[in-house]
Structures are given as C-alpha cells and as structure tokens.
N, C-alpha and C positions, 0 to 999 in steps of 0.2 A: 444504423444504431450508434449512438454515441453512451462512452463510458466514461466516469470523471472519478478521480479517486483524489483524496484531499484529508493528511492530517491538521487536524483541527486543533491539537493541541488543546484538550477543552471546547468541551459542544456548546455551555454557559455562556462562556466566555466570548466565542468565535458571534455567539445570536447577539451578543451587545453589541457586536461590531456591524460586519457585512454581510452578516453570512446567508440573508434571505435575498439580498440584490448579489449577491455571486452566485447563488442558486439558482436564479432564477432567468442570470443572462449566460449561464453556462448550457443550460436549459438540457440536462441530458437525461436520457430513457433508465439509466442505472446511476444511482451516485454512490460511491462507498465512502464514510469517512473512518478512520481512524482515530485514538486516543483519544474520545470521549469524555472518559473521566468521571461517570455521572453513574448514577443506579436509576432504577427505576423509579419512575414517582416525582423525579429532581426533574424534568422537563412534560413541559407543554406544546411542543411544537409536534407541526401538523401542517403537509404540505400537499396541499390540495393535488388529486390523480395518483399519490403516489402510494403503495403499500408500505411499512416500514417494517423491518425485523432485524432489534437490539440485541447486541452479546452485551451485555457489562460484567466486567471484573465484581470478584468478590470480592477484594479490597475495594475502599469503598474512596471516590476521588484519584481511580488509577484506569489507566488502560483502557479498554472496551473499544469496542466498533458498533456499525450501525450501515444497512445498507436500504437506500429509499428507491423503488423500482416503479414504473410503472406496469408492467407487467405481472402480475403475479406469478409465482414460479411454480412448479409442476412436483417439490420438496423443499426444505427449508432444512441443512443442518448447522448445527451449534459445537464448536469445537472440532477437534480431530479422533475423534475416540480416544482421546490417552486421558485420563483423569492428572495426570501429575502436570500437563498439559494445558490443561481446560478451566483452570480456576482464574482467568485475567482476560477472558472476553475478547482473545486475539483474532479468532476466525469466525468468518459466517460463509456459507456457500448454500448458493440456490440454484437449482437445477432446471434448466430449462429444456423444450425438447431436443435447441441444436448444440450444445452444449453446459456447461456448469461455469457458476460467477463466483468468485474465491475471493474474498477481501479479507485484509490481513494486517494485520500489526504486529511483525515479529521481534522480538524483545531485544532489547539493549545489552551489550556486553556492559555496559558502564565503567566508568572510569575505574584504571588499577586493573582491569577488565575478569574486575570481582565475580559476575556471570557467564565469563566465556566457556567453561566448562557446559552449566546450562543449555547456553547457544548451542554448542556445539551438538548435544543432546536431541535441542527440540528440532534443529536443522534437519538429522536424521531423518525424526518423524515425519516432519512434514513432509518432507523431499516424497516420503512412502506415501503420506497422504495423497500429493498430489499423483505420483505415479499411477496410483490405484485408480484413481477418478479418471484418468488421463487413455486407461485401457476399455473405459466403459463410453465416453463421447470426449470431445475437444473441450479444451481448460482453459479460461478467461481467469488471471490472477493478479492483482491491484493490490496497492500496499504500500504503506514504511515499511521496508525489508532493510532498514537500520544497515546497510552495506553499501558501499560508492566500490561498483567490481571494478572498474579499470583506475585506471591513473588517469584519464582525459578525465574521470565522472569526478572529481574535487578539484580543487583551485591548488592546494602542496600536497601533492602525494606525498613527495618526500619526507617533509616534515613531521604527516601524519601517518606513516608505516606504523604498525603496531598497535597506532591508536584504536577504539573501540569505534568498529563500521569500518576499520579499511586495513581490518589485521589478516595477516594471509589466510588465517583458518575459514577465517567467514567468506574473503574472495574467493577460496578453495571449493567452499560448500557451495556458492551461489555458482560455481563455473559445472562442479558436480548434477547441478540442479540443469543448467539448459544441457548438460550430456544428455542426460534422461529425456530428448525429445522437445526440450522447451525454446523459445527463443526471447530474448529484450526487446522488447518489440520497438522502443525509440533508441535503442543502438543498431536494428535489425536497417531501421528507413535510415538514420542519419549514423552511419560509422566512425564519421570524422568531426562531429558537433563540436563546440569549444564551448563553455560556458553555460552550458545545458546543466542547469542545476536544482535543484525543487526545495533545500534545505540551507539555512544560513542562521548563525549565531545573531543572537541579540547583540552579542558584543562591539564594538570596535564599527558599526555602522557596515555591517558586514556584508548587509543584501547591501544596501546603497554605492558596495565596490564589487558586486556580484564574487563574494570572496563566500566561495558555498559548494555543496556535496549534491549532487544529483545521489538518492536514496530512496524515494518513491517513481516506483515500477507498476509498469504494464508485462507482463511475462503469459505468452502466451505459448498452447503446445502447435507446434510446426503443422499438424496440419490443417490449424486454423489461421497461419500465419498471413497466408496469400490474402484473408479476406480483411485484413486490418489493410484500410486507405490511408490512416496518417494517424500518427502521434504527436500531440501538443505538450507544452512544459505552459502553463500559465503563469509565468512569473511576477508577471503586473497585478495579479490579485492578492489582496493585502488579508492580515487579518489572522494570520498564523506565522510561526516562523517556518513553516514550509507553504509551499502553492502548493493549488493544484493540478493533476497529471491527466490528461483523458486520450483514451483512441476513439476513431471512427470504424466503425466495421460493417460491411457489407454483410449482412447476414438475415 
C-alpha cells in the first residue's frame, strides 16, 4: 500500500498547475492533502476509483484537508471531538480494519509566535487524540505538523531557534508525541539524511538552493512500524511550496 501526503497550499490553485499529472504518476491507494482553502461547492474535481472525504474550515479560504482513498473505510471521523478545536478542517481519520489514517494540518504558531499558546493547547489534544486511537488498532498519521524536530530537519537551526515550527515548545511536544509509542517514520529508515526537506520559502529562490524545513510527516505507532518498507521526500514535484511525503507499507 502506498500513502502520499502533500500540502497543497490551496486545492484551486495546486489543479491550475500539476496537480492531476502528480496524482496520477504518484498513483497511490490513499492521498491526503492539506490546506485546501476551499468550502464546499468551490471545486469540481473527481478522481476516478477513488472515494473523497473533505474537512473545510469555517473560515472561508483557510485551512481544510481532504483525503481521496481508494478503499472505502469501515468509519469516517471529522475533527478531534474538541469543538474549540474543530472549526478549521485540520483533521480527518478513516478507519480501516488493520488500522486508522489520520491526516492532518496542525496550525501555525505564526510569526511573533502570536498562537503559540494555542499550539501548545491543541498539541495536547491531539497527542490524546491520537493515543486514544493508538490503544484501540495501529495509527497511520500524515500532515503539515508545522514543526522541523531536529536540527538536521531545516537548513539553520541556529538561526531559526525560537522561530514559529522550530521553537522548543513545539520540538518538545512533537518529542512528547513519539514517547507515547509513535515513531517518524523517514527519520526511523534514514537517521542521518541531510537535506531531506518537504518545505521552502518562496523567497530568495529558496527550494532552487534546497534552503528548506522538512515539516510534513509520516508518524506512525511502533507497532506498525516494521511494516512501513520506505519513506520518500518528493522534492522534484512542483506546484506548492511544500512537496509531497509518501511511505510504502506492507499491510
């Protein structure tokens, strides 16, 4: 089984570009994207074999996900049960019989790291979210997790200490997260990767000097670890300022 996860930065925007010849030569049995941006009703796409089931944000032009399967799943939930939580389309999870698919878009501290309090909040929840799933079958979890944990996963840690994605709280909370049984699953295969990166500023010709944050994850729980065969970074695929992330899982 192959899984691909890929912030799109805008779903509109990504289908004026590549986004159905990058679907199509990724060619995988689960695709999850990220920051959508869209409501309902604002797209027309339809991808032959595959089920779709949208989260979009309330605000309208923000956030949302979207996961296209072909499998249909055995439940379908929206959110984390937390209402204060649940209004920005961050999570979907479909449940299958040998485990649960968790796509995710977890929020920005933003600069001045105005929401870090927030973060820090919904970090919590989830973390229980996933635990709680985690005790019932094995946890497949894909996403912008807006975090670069180590200092190999960006191009200046240094520089960017404290910045929003690579402030100690958020490294803290994501280190917190694999305690709880989980593992990074392309830090798990390649420990010592260099330049492994899924995100890059528009600025300064940023991806063209691979000067970028590896920040979309594969995070799987340990004991579905063994059955992921390899994790890919897509960087050659164009069309967002992140690529997209996929594993292979024998399952």
């Amino acid at each position: 089984m192959k899984i691909a996860s890929w912030n799109v930065n805008g779903f509109r925007a990504v289908m004026k570009r590549n986004f159905k010849e990058a679907f199509e030569a990724i060619n995988a049995d689960i695709f999850c994207l990220q920051e959508i941006k869209l409501q309902a009703g604002q797209h027309d796409a339809e991808f032959e074999g595959y089920h779709e089931y949208w989260n979009y944000a309330v605000r309208k032009g923000y956030s949302g996900t979207v996961i296209f399967t072909r499998d249909a799943p055995l439940e379908t939930f929206f959110g984390i049960g937390h209402e204060a939580h649940d209004q920005e389309g961050r999570v979907i999870t479909l449940e299958y019989p040998g485990f649960y698919m968790v796509n995710c878009y977890t929020p920005n501290s933003r600069d001045g790291l105005v929401r870090l309090d927030y973060r820090m909040e919904w970090e919590d929840a989830f973390r229980a979210y996933l635990t709680a799933l985690k005790e019932r079958k094995p946890v497949v979890l894909c996403g912008d997790l807006n975090v670069a944990h180590q200092e190999i996963d960006l191009t200046h840690p240094k520089a960017n200490r404290m910045n929003p994605g690579f402030t100690d709280q958020e490294r803290e909370k994501f280190s917190r997260l694999l305690d709880e049984g989980f593992a990074d699953a392309f830090r798990r295969l390649y420990p010592d990767k260099e330049g492994a990166y899924s995100w890059w500023s528009y600025r300064a010709a940023a991806r063209e000097r691979n000067v970028g944050w590896r920040i979309d994850y594969f995070v799987v729980s340990e004991d579905i670890m063994p059955a992921v065969k390899d994790s890919q970074i897509l960087q050659d695929v164009q069309g967002s300022d992140h690529c997209p992330v996929l594993i292979a899982l024998d399952i």
